[in-house]
N, C-alpha and C positions, 0 to 999 in steps of 0.2 A: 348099929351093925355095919363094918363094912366088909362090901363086895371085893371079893378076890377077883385076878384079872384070869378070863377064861381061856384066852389062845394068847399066843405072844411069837413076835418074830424080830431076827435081829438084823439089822440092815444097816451096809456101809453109807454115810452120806460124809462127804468130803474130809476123807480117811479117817471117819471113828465111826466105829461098832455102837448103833445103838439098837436098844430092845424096845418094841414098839407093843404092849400090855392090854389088852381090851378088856375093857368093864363097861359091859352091851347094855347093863341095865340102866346106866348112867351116860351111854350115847358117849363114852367116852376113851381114849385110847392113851395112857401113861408111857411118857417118855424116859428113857433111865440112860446112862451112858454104860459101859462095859463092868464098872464097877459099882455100879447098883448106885449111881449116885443121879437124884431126880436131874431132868433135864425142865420137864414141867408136862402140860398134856392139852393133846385139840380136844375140845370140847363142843359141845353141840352136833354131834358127828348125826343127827338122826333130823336134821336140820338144814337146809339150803346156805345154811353161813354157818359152816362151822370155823374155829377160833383156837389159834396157838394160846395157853397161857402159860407161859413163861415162871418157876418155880423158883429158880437158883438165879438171882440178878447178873453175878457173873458171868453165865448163859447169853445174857439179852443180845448181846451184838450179834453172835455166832448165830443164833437161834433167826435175831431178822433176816439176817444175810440166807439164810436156807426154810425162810416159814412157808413157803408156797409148797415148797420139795414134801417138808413133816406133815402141812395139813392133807397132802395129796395119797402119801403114803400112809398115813393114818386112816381117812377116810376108806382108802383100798382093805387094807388090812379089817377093820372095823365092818364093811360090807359084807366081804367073803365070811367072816363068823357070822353073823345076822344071819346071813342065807342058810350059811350050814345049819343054824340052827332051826331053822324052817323047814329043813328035808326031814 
């Protein structure tokens, strides 16, 4: 069975649109660029170290050069749903 992603937000990082997807039951938040094509997703979001993994190899440079920014905005995104879902 897979979890569909429950909130989703889309956010410029060094001028491309991406859609940032959480699937809370998986601690996890799915990266897509503007045309729905994967970027890859942080994982362990429910965890002290969570982790960019990288989907599209083509990705991987862009993706290093900005993994601090995706884990940081993942993790925010991924938060605010958790809570909401706790009210």
């Amino acid at each position: 069975m897979t979890e569909h992603p429950r909130d989703s937000e889309t956010i410029m990082i060094s001028e491309r649109a991406l859609t940032f997807a959480v699937i809370p039951v998986q601690a996890r938040v799915r990266i897509t660029d503007h045309h729905d094509a994967a970027i890859g997703s942080v994982i362990r979001l429910d965890s002290d170290h969570p982790a960019l993994c990288i989907s599209a190899p083509i990705e991987a440079d862009w993706a290093g050069v900005h993994c601090t920014l995706l884990i940081a905005e993942a993790a925010r995104i991924w938060n605010a749903t958790v809570r909401n879902c706790d009210n």
